[in-house]
N, CA, C and O atoms as a GROMACS GRO file, in nm:
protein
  436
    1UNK      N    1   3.143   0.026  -7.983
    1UNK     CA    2   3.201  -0.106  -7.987
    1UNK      C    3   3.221  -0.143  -8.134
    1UNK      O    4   3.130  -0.130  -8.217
    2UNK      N    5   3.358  -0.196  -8.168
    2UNK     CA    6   3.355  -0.261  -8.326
    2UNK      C    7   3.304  -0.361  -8.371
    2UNK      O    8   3.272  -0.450  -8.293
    3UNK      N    9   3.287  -0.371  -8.471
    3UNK     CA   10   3.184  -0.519  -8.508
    3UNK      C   11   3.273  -0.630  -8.479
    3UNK      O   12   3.218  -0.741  -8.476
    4UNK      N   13   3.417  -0.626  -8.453
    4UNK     CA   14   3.452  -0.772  -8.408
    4UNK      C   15   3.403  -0.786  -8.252
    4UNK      O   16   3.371  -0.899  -8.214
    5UNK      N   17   3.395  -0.657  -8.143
    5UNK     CA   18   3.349  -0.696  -8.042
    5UNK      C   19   3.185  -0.731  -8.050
    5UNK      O   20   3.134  -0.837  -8.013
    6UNK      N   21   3.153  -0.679  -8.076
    6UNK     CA   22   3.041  -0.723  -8.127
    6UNK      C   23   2.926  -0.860  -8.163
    6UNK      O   24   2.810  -0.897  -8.150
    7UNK      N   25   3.068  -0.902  -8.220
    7UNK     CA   26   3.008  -1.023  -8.297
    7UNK      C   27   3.073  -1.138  -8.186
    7UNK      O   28   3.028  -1.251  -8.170
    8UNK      N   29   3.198  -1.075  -8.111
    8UNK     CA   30   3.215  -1.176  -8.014
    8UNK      C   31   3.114  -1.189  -7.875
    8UNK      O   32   3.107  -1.296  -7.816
    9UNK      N   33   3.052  -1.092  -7.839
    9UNK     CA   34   2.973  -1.060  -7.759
    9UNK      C   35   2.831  -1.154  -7.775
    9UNK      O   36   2.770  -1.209  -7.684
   10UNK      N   37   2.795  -1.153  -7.932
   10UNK     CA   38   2.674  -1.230  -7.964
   10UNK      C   39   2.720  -1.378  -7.906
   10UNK      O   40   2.618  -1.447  -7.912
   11UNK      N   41   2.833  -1.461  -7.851
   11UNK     CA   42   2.826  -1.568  -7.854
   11UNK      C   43   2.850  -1.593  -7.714
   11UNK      O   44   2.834  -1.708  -7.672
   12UNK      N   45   2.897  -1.473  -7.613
   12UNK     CA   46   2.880  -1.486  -7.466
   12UNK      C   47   2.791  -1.436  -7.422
   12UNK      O   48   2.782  -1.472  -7.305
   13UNK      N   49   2.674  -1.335  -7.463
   13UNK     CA   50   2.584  -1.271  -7.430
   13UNK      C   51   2.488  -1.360  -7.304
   13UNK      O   52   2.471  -1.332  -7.186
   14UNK      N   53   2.449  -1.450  -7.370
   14UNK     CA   54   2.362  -1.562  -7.302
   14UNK      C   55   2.417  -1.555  -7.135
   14UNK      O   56   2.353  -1.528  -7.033
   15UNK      N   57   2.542  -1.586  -7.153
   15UNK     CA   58   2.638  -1.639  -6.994
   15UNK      C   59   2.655  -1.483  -6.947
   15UNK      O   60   2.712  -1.478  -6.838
   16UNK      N   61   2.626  -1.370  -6.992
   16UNK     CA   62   2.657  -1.278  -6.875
   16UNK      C   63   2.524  -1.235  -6.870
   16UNK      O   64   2.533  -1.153  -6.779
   17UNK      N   65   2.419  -1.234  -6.901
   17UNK     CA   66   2.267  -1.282  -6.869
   17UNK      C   67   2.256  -1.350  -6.742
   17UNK      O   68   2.224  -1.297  -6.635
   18UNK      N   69   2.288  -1.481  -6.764
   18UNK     CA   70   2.269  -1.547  -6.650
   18UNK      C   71   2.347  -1.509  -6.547
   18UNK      O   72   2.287  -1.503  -6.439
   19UNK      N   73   2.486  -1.473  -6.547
   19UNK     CA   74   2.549  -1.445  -6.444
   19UNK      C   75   2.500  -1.276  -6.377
   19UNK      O   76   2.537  -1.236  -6.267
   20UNK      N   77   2.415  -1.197  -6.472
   20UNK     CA   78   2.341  -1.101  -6.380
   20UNK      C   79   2.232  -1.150  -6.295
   20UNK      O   80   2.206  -1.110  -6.181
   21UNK      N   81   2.163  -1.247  -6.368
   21UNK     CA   82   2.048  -1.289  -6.297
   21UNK      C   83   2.105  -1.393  -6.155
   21UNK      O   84   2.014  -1.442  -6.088
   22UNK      N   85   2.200  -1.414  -6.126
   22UNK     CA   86   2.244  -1.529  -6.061
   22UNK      C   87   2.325  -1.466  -5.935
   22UNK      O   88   2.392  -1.525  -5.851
   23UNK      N   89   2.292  -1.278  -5.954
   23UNK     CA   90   2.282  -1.183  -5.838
   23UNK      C   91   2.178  -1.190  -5.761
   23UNK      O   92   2.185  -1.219  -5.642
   24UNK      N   93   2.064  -1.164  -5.829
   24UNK     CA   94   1.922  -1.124  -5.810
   24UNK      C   95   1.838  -1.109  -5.897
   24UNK      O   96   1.869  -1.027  -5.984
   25UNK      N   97   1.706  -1.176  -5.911
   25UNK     CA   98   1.595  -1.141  -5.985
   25UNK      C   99   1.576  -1.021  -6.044
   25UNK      O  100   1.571  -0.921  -5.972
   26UNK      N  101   1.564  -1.012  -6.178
   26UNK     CA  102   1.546  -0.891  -6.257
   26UNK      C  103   1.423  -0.917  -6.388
   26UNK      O  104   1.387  -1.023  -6.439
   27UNK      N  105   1.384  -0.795  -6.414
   27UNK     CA  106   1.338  -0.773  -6.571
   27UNK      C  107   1.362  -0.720  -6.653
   27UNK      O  108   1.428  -0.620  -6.623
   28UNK      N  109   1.339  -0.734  -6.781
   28UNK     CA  110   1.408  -0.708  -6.888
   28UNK      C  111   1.478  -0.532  -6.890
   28UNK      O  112   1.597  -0.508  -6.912
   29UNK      N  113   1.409  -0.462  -6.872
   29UNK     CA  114   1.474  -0.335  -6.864
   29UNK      C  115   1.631  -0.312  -6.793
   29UNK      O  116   1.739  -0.264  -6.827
   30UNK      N  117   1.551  -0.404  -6.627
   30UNK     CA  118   1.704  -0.372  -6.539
   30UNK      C  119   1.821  -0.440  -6.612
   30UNK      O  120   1.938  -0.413  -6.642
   31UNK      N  121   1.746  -0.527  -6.625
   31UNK     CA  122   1.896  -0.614  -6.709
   31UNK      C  123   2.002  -0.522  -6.835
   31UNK      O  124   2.124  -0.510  -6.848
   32UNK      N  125   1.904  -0.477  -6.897
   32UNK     CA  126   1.948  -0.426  -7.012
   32UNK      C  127   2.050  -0.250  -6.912
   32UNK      O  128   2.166  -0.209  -6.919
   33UNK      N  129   1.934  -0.206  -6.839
   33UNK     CA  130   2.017  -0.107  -6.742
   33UNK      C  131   2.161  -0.174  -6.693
   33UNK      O  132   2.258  -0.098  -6.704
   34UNK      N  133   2.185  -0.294  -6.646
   34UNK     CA  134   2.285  -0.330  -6.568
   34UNK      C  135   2.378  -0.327  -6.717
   34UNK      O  136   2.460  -0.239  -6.742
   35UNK      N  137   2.352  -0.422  -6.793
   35UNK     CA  138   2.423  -0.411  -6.898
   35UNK      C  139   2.505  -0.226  -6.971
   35UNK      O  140   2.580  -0.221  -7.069
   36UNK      N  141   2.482  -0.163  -6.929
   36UNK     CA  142   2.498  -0.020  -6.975
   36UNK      C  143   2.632   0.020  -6.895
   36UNK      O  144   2.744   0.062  -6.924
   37UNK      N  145   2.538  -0.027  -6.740
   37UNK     CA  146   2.608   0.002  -6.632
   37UNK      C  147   2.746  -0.049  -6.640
   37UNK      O  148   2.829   0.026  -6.589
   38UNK      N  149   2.792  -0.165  -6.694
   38UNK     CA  150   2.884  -0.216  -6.734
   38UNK      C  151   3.005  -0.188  -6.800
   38UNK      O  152   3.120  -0.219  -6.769
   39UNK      N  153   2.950  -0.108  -6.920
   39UNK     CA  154   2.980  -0.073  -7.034
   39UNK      C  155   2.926  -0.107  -7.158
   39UNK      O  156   2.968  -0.063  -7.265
   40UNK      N  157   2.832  -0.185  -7.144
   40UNK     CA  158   2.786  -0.279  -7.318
   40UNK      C  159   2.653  -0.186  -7.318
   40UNK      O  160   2.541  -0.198  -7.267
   41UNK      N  161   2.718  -0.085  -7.400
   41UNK     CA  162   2.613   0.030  -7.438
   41UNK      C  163   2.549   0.006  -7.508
   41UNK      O  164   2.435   0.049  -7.490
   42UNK      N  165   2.575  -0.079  -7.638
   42UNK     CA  166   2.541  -0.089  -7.747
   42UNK      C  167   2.476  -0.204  -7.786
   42UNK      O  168   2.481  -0.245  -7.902
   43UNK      N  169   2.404  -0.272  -7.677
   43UNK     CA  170   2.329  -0.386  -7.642
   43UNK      C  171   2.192  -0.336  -7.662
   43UNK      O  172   2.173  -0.266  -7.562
   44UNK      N  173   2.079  -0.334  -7.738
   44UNK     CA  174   1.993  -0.329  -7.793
   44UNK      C  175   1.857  -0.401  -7.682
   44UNK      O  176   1.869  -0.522  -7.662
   45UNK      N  177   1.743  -0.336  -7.619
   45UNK     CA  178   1.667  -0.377  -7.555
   45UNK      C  179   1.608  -0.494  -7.608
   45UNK      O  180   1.608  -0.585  -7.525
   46UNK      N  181   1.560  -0.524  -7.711
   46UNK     CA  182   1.537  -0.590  -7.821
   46UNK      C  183   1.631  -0.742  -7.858
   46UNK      O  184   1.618  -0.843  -7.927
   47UNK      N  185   1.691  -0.704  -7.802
   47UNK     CA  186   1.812  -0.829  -7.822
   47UNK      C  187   1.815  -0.909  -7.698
   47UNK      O  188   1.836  -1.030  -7.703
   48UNK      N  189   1.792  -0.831  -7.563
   48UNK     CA  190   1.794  -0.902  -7.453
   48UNK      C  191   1.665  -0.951  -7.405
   48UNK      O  192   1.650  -1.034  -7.315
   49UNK      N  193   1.535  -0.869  -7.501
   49UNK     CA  194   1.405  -0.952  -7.467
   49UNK      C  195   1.388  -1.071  -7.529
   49UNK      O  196   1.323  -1.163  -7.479
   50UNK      N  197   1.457  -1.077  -7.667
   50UNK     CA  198   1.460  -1.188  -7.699
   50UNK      C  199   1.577  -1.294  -7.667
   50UNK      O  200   1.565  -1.414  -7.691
   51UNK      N  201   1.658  -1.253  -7.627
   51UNK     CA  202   1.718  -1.375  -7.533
   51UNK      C  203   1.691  -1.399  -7.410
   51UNK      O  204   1.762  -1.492  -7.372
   52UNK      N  205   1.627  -1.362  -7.332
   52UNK     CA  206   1.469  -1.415  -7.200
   52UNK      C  207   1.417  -1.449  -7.279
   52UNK      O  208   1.361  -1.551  -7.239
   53UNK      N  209   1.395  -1.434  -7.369
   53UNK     CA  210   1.227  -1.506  -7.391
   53UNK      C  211   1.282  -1.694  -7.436
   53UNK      O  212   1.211  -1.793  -7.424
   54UNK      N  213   1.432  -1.688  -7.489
   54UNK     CA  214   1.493  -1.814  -7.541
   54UNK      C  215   1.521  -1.877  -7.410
   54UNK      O  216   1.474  -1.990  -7.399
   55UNK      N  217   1.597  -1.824  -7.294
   55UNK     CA  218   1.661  -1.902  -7.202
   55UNK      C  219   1.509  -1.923  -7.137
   55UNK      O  220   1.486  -2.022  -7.067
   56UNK      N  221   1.404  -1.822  -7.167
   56UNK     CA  222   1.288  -1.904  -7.058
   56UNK      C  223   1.207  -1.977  -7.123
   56UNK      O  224   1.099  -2.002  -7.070
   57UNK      N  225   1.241  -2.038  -7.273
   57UNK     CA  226   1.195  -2.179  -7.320
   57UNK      C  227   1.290  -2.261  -7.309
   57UNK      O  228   1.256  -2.363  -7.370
   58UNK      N  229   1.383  -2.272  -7.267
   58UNK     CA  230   1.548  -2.358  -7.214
   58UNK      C  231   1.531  -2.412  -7.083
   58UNK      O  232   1.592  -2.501  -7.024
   59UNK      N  233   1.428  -2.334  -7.049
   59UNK     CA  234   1.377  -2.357  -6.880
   59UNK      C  235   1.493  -2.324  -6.784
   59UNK      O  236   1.485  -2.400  -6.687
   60UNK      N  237   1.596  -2.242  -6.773
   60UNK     CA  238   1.700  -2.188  -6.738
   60UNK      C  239   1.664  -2.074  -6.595
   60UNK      O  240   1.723  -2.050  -6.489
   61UNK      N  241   1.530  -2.025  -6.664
   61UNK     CA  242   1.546  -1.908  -6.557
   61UNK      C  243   1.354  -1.942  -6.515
   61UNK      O  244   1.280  -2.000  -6.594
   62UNK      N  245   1.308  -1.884  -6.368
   62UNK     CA  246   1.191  -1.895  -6.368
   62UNK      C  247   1.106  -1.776  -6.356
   62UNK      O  248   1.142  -1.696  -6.271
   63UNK      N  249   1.001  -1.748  -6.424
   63UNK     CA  250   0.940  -1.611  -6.441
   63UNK      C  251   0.837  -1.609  -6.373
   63UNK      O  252   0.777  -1.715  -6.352
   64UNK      N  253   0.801  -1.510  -6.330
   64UNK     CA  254   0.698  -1.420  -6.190
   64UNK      C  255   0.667  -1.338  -6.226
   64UNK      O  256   0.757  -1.254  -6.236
   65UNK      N  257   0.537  -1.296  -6.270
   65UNK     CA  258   0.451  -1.168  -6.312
   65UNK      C  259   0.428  -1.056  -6.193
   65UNK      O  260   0.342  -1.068  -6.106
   66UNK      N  261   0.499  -0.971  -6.202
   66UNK     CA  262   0.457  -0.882  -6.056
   66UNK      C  263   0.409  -0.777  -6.185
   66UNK      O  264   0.434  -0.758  -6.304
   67UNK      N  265   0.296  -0.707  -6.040
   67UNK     CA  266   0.254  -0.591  -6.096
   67UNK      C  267   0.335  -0.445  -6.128
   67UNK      O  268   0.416  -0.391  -6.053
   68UNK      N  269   0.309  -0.417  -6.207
   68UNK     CA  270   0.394  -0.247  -6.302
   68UNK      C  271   0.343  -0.116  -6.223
   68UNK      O  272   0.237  -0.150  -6.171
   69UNK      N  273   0.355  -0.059  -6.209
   69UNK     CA  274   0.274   0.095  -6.159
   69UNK      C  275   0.249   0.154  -6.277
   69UNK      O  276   0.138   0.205  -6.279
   70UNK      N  277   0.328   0.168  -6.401
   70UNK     CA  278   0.268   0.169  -6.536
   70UNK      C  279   0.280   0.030  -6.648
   70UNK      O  280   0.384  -0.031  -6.673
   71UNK      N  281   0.137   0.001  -6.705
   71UNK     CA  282   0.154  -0.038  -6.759
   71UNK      C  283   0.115  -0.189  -6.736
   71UNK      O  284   0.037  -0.207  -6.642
   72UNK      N  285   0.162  -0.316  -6.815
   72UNK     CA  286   0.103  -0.450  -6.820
   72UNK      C  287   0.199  -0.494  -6.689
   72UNK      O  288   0.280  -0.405  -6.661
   73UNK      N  289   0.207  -0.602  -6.611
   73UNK     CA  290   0.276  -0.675  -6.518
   73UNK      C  291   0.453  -0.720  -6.594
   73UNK      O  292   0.473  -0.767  -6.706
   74UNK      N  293   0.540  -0.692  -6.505
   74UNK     CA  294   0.617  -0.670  -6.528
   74UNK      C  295   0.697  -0.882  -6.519
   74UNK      O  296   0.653  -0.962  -6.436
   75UNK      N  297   0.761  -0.903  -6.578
   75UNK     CA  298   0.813  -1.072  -6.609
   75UNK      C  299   0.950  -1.051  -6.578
   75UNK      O  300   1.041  -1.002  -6.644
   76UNK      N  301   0.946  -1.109  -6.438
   76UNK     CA  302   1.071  -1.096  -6.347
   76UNK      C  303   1.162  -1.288  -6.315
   76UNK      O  304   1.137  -1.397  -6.262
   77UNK      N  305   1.289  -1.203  -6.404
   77UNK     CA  306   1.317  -1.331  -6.381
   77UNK      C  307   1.391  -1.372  -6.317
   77UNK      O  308   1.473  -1.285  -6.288
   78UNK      N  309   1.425  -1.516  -6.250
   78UNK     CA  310   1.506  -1.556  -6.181
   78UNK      C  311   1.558  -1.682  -6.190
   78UNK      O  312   1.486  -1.781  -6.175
   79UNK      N  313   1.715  -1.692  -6.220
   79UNK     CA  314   1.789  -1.773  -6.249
   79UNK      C  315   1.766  -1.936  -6.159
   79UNK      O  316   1.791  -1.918  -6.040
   80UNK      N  317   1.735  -2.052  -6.184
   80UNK     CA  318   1.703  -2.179  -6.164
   80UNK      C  319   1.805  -2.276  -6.141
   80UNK      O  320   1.915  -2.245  -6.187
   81UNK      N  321   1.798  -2.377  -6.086
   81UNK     CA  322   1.916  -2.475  -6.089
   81UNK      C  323   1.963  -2.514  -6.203
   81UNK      O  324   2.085  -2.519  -6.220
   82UNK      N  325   1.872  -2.548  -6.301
   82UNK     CA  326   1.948  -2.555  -6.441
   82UNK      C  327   1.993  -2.476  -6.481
   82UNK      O  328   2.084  -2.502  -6.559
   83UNK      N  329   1.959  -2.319  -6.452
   83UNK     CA  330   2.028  -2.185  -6.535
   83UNK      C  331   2.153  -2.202  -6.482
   83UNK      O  332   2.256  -2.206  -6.550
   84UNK      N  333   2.145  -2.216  -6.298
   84UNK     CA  334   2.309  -2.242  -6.252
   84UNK      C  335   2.382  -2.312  -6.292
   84UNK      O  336   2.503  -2.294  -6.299
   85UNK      N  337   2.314  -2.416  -6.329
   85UNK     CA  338   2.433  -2.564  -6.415
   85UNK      C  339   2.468  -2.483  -6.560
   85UNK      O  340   2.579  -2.517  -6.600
   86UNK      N  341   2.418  -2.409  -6.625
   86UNK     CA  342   2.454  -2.359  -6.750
   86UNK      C  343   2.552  -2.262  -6.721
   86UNK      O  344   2.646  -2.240  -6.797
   87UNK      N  345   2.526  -2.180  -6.571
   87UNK     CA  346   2.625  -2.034  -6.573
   87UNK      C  347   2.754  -2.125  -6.533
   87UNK      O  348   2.863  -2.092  -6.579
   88UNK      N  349   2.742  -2.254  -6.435
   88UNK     CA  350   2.860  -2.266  -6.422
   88UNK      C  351   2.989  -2.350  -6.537
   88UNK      O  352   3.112  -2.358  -6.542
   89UNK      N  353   2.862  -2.404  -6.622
   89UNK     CA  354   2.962  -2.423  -6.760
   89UNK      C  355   3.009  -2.319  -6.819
   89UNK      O  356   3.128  -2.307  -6.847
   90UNK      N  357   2.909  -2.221  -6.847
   90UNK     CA  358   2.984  -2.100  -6.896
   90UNK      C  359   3.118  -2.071  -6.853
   90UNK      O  360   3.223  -2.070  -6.917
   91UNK      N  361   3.088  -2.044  -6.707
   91UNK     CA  362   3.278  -1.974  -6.640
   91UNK      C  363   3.372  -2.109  -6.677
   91UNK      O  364   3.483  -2.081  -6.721
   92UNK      N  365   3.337  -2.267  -6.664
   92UNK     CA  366   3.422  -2.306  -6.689
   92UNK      C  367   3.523  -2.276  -6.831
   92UNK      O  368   3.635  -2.231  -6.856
   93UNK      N  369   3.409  -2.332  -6.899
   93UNK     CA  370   3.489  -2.296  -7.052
   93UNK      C  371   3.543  -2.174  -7.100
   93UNK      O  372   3.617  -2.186  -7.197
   94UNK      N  373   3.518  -2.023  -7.042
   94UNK     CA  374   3.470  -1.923  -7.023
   94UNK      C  375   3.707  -1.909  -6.969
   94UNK      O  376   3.798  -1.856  -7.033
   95UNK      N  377   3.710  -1.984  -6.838
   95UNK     CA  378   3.835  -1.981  -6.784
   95UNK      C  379   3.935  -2.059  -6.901
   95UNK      O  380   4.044  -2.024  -6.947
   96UNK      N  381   3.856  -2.170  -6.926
   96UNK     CA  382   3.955  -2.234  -7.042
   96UNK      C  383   4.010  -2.134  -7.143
   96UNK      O  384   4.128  -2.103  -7.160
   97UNK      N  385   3.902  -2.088  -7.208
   97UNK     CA  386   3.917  -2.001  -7.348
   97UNK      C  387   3.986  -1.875  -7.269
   97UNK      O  388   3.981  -1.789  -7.357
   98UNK      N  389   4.030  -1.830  -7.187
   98UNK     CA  390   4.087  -1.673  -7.148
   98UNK      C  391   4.238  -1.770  -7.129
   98UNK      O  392   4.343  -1.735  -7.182
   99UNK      N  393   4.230  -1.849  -7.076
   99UNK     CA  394   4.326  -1.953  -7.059
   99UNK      C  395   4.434  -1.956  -7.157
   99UNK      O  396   4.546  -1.907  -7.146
  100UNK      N  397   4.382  -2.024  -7.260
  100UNK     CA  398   4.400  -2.013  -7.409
  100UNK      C  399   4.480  -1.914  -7.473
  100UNK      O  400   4.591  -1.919  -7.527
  101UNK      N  401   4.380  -1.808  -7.448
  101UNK     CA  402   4.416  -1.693  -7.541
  101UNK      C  403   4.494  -1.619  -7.493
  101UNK      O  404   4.537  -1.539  -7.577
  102UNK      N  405   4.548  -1.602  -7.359
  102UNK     CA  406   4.630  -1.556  -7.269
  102UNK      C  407   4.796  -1.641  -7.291
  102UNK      O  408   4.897  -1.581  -7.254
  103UNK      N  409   4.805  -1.751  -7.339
  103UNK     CA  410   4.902  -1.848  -7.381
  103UNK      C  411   4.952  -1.780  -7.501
  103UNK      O  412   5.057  -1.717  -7.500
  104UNK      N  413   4.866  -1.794  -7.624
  104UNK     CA  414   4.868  -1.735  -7.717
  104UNK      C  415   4.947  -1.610  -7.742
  104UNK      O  416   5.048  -1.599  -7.810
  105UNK      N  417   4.876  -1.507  -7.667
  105UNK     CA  418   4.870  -1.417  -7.663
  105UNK      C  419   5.025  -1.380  -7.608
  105UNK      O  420   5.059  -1.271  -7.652
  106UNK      N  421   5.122  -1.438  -7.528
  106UNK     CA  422   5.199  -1.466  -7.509
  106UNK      C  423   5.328  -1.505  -7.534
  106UNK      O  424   5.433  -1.473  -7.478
  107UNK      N  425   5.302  -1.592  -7.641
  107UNK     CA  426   5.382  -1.647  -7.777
  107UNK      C  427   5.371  -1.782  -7.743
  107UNK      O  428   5.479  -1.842  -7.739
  108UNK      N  429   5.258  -1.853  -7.715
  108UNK     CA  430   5.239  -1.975  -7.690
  108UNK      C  431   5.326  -2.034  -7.567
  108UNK      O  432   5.314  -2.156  -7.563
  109UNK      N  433   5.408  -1.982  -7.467
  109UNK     CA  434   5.422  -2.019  -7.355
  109UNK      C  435   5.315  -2.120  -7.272
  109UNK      O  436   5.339  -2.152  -7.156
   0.00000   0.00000   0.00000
């Protein structure tokens, strides 16, 4: 990925977070797995623990300690009514801005 995708990615990251979690409850690994699965290879485990750890002081998502088969208890999270009020601002503005740039992109039609 180039550093302009990149750097655009750092500012939707958050909203396709929530919109994985707003499938089904996950933890940090799967997430980061789904993310791969995607294509966003180059998404850093490290980057998505620390954005759970932000949206779950935002109070966005709610966390559940289940047990690991290896290792400490695993922090499974799951997207909240407020996380939903945030994912669904996301797509709004989300439609605006493709909206936009699709005009643009166009020759301002």
């Amino acid at each position: 990925m180039g550093k302009q995708a990149t750097e655009m990615l750092k500012g939707i990251l958050e909203g396709i977070v929530l919109a994985i979690l707003s499938d089904r409850p996950a933890y940090g690994y799967e997430i980061t797995a789904r993310l791969r699965e995607q294509g966003f290879a180059d998404i850093a485990e490290g980057t998505i623990y620390a954005l759970l750890l932000r949206i779950e002081q935002r109070s966005l998502v709610d966390v559940e300690k289940v047990p690991s088969e290896k290792g400490p208890p695993r922090k499974v999270y799951s997207l909240n009514a407020q996380g939903r009020d945030v994912l669904a601002e996301f797509w709004r503005t989300w439609s605006f801005l493709a909206e936009r740039l699709e005009q643009l992109r166009e020759g301002g039609r």
